[in-house]
C-alpha positions in Angstrom: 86.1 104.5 94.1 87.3 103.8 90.4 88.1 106.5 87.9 87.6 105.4 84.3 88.7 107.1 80.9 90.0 106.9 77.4 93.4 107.2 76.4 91.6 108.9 73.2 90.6 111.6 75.1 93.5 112.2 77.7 97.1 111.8 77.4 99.9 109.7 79.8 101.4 112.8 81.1 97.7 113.9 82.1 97.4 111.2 83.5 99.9 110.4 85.8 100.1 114.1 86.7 96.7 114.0 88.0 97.9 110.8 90.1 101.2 113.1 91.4 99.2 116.2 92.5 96.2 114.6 93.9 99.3 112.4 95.9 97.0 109.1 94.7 97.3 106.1 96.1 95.5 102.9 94.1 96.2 100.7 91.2 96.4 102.2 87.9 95.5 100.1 84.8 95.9 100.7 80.8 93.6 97.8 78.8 94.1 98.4 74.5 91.4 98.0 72.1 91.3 95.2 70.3 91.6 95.9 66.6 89.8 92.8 65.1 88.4 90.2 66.9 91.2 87.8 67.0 93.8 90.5 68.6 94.6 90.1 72.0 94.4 92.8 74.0 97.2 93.8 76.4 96.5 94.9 79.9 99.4 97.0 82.1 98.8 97.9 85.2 100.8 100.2 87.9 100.6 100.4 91.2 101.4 103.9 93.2 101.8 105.4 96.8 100.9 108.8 97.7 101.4 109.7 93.9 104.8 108.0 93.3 105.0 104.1 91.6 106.2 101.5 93.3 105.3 98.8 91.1 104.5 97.6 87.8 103.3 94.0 85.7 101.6 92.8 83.0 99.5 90.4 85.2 98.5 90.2 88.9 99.7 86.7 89.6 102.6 88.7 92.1 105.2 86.8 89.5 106.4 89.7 87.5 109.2 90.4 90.1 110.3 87.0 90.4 110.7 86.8 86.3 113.1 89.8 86.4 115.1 88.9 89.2 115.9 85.2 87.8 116.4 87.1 84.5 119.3 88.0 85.6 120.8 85.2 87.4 121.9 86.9 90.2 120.7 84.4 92.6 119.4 80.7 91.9 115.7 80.3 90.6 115.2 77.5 93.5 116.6 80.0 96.0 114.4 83.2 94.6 110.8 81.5 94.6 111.7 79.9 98.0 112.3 83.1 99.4 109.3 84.8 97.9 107.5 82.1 99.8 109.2 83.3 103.0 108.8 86.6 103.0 106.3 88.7 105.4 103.1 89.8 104.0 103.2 93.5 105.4 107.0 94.1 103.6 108.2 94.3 100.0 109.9 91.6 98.4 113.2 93.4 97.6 113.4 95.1 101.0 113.1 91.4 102.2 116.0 90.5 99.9 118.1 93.3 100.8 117.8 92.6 104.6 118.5 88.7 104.1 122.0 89.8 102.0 120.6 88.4 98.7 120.6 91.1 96.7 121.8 94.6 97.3 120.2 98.3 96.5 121.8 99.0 93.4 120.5 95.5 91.9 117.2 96.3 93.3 117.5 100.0 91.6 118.0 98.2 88.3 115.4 95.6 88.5 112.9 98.5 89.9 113.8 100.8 86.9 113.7 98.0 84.6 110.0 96.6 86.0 108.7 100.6 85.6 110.3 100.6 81.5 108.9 97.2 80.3 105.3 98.5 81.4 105.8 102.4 80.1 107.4 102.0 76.8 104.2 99.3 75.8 101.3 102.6 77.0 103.4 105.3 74.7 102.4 103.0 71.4 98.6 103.2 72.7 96.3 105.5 70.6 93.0 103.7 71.6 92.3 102.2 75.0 90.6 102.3 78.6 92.4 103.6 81.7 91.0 102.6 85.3 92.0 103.9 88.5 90.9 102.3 92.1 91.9 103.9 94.9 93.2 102.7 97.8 93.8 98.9 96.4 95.9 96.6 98.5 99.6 96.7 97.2 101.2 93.7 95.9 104.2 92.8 98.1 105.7 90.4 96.0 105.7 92.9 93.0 107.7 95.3 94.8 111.4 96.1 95.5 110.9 98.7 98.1 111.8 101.5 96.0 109.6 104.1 94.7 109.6 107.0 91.4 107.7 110.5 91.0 105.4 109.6 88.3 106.8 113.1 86.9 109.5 111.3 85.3 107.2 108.8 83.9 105.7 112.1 81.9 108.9 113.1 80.4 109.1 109.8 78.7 105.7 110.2 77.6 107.1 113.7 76.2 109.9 112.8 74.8 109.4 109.8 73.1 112.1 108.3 73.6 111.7 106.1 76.4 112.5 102.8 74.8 116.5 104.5 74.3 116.7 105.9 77.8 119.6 103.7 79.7 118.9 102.8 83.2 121.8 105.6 84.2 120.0 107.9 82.8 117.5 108.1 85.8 120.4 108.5 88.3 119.6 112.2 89.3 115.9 111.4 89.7 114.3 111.5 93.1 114.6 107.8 93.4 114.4 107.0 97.1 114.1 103.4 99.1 110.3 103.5 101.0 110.6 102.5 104.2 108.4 99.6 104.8 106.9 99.8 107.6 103.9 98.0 108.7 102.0 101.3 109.1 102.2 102.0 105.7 101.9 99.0 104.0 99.1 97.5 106.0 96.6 95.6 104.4 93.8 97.4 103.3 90.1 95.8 102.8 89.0 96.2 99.4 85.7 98.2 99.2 83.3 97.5 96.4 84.0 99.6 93.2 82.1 102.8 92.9 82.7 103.9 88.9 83.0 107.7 88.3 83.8 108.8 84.6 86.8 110.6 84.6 86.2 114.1 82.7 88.0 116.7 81.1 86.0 118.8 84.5 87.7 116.3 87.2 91.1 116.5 85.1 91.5 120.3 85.1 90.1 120.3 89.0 93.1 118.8 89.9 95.4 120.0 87.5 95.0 123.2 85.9 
């Protein structure tokens, strides 16, 4: 089932805390309106488990990860994408690069944190726009580190305001926890067809108030 509203009408926090109490688990997407006909319009979209996020792009070519990592230069650009090619369908990409001694967990914590800011900071400048959530949508492997976040942090950045400022140490007492990857729970799901509900100030309050 998919979930559709406007960021006019209901705010991040709202949001994202209706994703943390129902314990959600889907792909949630943010698409701006375009001002004028010749503005291109940005889509974000973030995928979560059981309410918390465990990954975040721009697109959903499964490259976003791979950008990040080679940003940094920890590790060849030949050796990255020939490892993203290796690794097993059913297991996150970081967890795979953790286990094969590539990268370790606090590089993966920083590229995880980093991934979650880049795609936050952009939905806080939104005023007009479409949200969409589907449930239960296959998660992207090769977009995630293995780690996962309680989207209530994500709504004290949309509080504050001041999430473009906020250092990666700054998330350090947050309940930021490796996910064990396990084929149970990252089997791959079969996508059903779409079944749009309007999300409502009614469903929003149902769950949260």
């Amino acid at each position: 089932m998919c979930i559709t509203g406007s960021l006019a009408e209901f705010s991040l926090p709202e949001i994202f805390q209706f994703i943390e109490r129902g314990k959600e688990t889907g792909l949630l997407s943010f698409r701006s309106e375009a001002e004028a006909p010749t503005t291109s319009i940005a889509i974000h979209y973030i995928w979560v488990y059981q309410g918390k996020v465990v990954a975040a792009a721009n697109q959903l070519d499964e490259q976003g990860l791979v950008k990040l990592i080679n940003q940094r230069q920890w590790v060849s650009d030949r050796v990255v994408s020939k490892l993203a090619q290796l690794s097993p369908t059913d297991k996150p990409f970081g967890f795979y690069l953790k286990n094969q001694g590539v990268l370790r967990t606090e590089q993966l914590k920083q590229i995880f944190l980093a991934q979650v800011l880049q795609q936050l900071h952009p939905l806080l400048q939104l005023k007009n726009g479409i949200f969409k959530f589907e449930q239960d949508v296959p998660l992207p492997m090769r977009e995630m580190t293995g780690l996962s976040i309680s989207v209530g942090v994500s709504k004290l950045f949309a509080m504050s305001k001041k999430a473009k400022a906020l250092r990666p140490d700054a998330w350090k007492s947050t309940s930021v926890a490796v996910t064990i990857a396990q084929r149970s729970l990252y089997s791959a799901q079969v996508r059903k067809p779409c079944k749009v509900k309007r999300f409502s100030q009614k469903n929003l309050h149902s769950v949260v108030g």
